[in-house]
C-alpha positions in Angstrom: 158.2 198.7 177.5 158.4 202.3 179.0 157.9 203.3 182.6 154.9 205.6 181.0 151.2 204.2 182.4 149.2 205.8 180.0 147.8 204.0 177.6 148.3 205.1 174.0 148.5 203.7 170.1 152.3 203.9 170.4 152.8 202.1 173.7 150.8 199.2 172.5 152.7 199.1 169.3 155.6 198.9 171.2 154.7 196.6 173.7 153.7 194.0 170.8 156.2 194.5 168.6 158.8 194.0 171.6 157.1 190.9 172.1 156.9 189.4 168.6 160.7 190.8 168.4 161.0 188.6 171.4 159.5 185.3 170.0 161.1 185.6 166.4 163.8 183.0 166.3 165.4 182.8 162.3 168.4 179.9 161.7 170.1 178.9 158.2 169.1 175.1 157.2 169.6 173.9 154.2 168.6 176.0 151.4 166.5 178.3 153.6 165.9 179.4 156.8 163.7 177.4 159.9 162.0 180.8 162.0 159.6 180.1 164.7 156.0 182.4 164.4 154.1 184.5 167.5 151.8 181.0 167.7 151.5 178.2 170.0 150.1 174.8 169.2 147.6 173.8 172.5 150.1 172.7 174.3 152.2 175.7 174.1 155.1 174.4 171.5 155.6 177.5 169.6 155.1 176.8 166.1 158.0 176.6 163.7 158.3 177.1 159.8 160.8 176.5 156.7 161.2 178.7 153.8 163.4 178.4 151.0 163.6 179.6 147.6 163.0 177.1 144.9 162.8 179.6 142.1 163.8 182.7 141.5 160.2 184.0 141.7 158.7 181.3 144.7 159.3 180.7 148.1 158.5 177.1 149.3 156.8 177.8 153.1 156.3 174.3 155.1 155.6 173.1 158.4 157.6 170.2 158.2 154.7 167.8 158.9 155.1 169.1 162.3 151.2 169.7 162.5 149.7 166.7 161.7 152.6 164.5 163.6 151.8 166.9 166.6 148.0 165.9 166.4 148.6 162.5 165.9 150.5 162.5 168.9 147.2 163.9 171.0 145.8 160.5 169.8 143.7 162.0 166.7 143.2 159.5 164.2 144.1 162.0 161.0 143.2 159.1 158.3 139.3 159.4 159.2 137.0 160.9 156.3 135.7 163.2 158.9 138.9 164.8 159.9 140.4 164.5 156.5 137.7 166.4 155.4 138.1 169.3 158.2 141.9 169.4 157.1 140.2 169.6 153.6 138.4 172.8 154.5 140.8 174.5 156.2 143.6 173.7 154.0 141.3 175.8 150.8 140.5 178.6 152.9 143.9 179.5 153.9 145.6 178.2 150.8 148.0 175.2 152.3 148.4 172.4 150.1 148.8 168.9 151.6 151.7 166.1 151.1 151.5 163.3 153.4 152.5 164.7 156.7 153.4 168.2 155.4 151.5 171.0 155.0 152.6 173.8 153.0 152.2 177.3 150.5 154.0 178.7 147.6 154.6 182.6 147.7 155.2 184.6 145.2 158.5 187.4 145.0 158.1 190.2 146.5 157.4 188.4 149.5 153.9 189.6 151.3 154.0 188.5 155.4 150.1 188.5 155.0 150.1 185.1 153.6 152.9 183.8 156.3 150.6 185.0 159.2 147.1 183.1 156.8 148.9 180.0 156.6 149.8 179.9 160.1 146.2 180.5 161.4 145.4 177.6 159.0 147.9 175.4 160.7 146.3 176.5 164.1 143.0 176.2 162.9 144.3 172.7 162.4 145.5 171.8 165.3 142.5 172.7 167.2 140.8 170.0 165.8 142.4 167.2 168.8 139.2 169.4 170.8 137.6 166.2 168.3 139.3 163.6 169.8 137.6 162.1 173.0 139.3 159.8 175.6 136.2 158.9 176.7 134.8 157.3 173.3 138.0 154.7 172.9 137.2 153.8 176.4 133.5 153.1 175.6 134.6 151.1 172.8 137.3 149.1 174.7 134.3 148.2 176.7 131.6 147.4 173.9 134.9 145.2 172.3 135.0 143.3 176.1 131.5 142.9 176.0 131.3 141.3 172.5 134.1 139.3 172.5 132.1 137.4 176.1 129.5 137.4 174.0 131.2 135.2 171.4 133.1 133.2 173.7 129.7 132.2 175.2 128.5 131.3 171.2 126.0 133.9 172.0 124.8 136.5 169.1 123.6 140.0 171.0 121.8 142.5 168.7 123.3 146.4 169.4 121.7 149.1 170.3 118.5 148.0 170.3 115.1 149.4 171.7 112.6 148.1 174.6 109.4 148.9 174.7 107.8 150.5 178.3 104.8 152.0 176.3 103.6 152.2 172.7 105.1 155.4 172.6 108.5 155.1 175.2 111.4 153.0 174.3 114.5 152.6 176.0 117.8 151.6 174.2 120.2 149.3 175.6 123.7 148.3 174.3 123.2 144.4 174.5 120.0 143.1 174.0 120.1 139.0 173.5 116.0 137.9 173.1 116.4 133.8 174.8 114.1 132.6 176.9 115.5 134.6 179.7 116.3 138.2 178.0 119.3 139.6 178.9 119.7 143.8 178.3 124.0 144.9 178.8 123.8 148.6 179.5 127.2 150.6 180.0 127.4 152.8 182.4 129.1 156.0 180.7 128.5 158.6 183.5 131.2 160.0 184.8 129.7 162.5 187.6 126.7 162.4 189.7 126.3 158.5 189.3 123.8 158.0 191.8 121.4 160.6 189.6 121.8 158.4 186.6 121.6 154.9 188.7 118.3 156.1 190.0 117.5 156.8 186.4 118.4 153.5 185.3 116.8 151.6 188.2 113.8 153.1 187.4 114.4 152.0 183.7 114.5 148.4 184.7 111.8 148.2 186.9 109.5 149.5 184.3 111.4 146.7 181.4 111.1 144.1 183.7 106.9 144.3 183.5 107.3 144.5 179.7 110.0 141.5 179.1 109.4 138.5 181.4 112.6 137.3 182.8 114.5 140.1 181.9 118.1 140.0 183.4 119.9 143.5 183.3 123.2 143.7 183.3 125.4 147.0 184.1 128.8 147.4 183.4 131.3 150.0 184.4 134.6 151.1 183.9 136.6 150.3 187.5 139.5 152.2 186.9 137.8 155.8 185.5 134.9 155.4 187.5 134.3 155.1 191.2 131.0 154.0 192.1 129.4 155.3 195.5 128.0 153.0 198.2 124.1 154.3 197.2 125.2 153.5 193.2 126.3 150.5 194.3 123.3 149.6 196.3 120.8 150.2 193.0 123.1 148.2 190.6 123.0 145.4 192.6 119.4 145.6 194.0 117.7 146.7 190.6 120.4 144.3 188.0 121.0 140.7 187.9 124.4 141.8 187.6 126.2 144.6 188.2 130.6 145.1 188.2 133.5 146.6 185.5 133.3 145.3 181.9 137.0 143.8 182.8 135.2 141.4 185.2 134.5 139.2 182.0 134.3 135.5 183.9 131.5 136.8 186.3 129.5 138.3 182.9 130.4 135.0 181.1 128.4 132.8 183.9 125.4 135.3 184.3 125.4 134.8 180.2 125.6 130.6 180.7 122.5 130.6 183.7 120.5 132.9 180.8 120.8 130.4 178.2 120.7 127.3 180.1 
C-alpha cells in the first residue's frame, strides 16, 4: 500500500487485492491443487479448498469435510433434522452438494471464480450455524437427566412440565410436579445473572402455590459449578423451599422425596 492518504478507487483496489494476494496460498496434491480462500471459519481457521479436474470439461471443488468436522467439533450435533435441514437450505442456494462429511460443487470449463467465492459463502453460511448450539441447554438437560433418574431410584413417577394453578386464569409451570399426599414441585433454576431478581420471583411464586396445593414442598435446584448463588438468593431458597442446593446433591433430594411419600 502506498504512502498516498487520499482515498481513491485505485488505492482501495490495491489495498484489497494486496491483501487477498497475501492470503492466497495454492499447493499441488494429488490430482489437483489444495488453495486456501480470503474466509475464516469463527474461530479464525482460514478456510481451505481442493480442486481437481475429473474431466476434461469439470472441475471437482471440495472442502474436504473440513466444515462439518469443524462444527462438530464446536459440539453441534449435525445429525438433527433441524440442522440437517439448515444445511439442506443452504446447500440449494449456493449450489454445494452433500456426501457424508464433504461438501462440494462441480464447475464447468472455462472456469468462472464467481462460483468458487458462492460456494465458499455457502460453507460460511454453514458454519455459522454452531451460533445454534447452546452450552447452556446440555447443561439443563444434565440436570433434568439427575433429577429423573432420583426420581426413579425413589420408584417415584414425576409428570414434566406441568402447570399449577394460582387463579383461574394464572398458572405457573414447574419442571417436576409429583401430585402424593404431600405435593412436591422441582423447579431448575436456569438464571444465570441477577439471581436474586428471579429468586424474589420465584419466592413469590411459591407463596402464592402453597395457598392453592396443601402441603406443597418446593424444591429448587441449581447448577453449583456455573452458578454462584448470593447470600440474599440463598436466604429465599431456603426460607421460601423445602429444599433448596445443586441438582448434583442427589442423596439430600432423594430423602426430601422419601419424607414426601412416607
Amino acid at each position: 500500500m502506498s504512502n498516498n492518504t487520499s482515498l481513491t478507487s485505485t488505492l482501495l483496489r490495491e489495498s484489497l487485492t494486496t491483501l487477498w494476494d497475501r492470503l492466497l496460498s495454492i499447493e499441488s496434491h494429488r490430482d489437483g491443487y489444495i488453495f486456501t480462500m480470503p474466509a475464516s471459519f469463527p474461530d479464525g481457521w482460514q478456510m481451505v479448498l481442493e480442486i481437481s479436474q475429473k474431466t476434461p470439461k469439470g472441475f471437482r471443488l471440495s472442502d474436504q469435510g473440513r466444515t462439518l468436522g469443524w462444527l462438530a467439533g464446536q459440539g453441534q450435533n449435525v445429525d438433527t433434522p433441524a440442522l440437517q435441514a439448515h444445511i439442506a437450505r443452504i446447500s440449494g442456494e449456493c449450489g454445494l452438494v452433500i456426501n457424508g462429511d464433504e461438501l462440494y460443487r462441480w464447475l464447468e470449463v472455462p472456469m468462472d471464480a464467481t462460483e468458487i467465492q458462492v460456494f465458499t459463502e455457502g460453507l460460511l453460511s454453514i458454519s455459522q450455524l454452531h451460533l445454534l448450539h447452546d452450552p447452556r441447554v446440555t447443561e439443563e438437560n444434565v440436570a433434568e437427566s439427575v433429577v429423573q433418574r432420583v426420581f426413579h431410584d425413589a420408584g417415584m413417577a414425576a409428570e414434566r412440565n406441568r402447570r399449577l394453578n394460582i387463579t383461574k386464569e394464572r398458572t405457573i409451570k414447574v419442571d417436576f410436579y409429583m401430585p402424593v399426599a404431600t405435593p412436591i414441585a422441582v423447579q431448575l433454576l436456569r438464571a444465570k445473572n441477577d439471581l436474586s431478581s428471579k429468586m424474589e420471583q420465584w419466592g413469590f411464586r411459591w407463596d402464592e402455590l402453597k395457598k392453592n396445593y396443601q402441603g406443597l414442598k418446593p424444591i429448587m435446584l441449581y447448577d453449583r459449578n456455573t452458578q454462584m448463588i448470593d447470600s440474599y438468593s440463598r436466604h429465599i431458597g431456603e426460607e421460601k423451599c423445602e429444599l433448596f442446593c445443586g441438582f448434583d446433591e442427589t442423596d439430600r433430594i432423594h430423602e426430601v422425596l422419601l419424607k414426601a411419600n412416607k
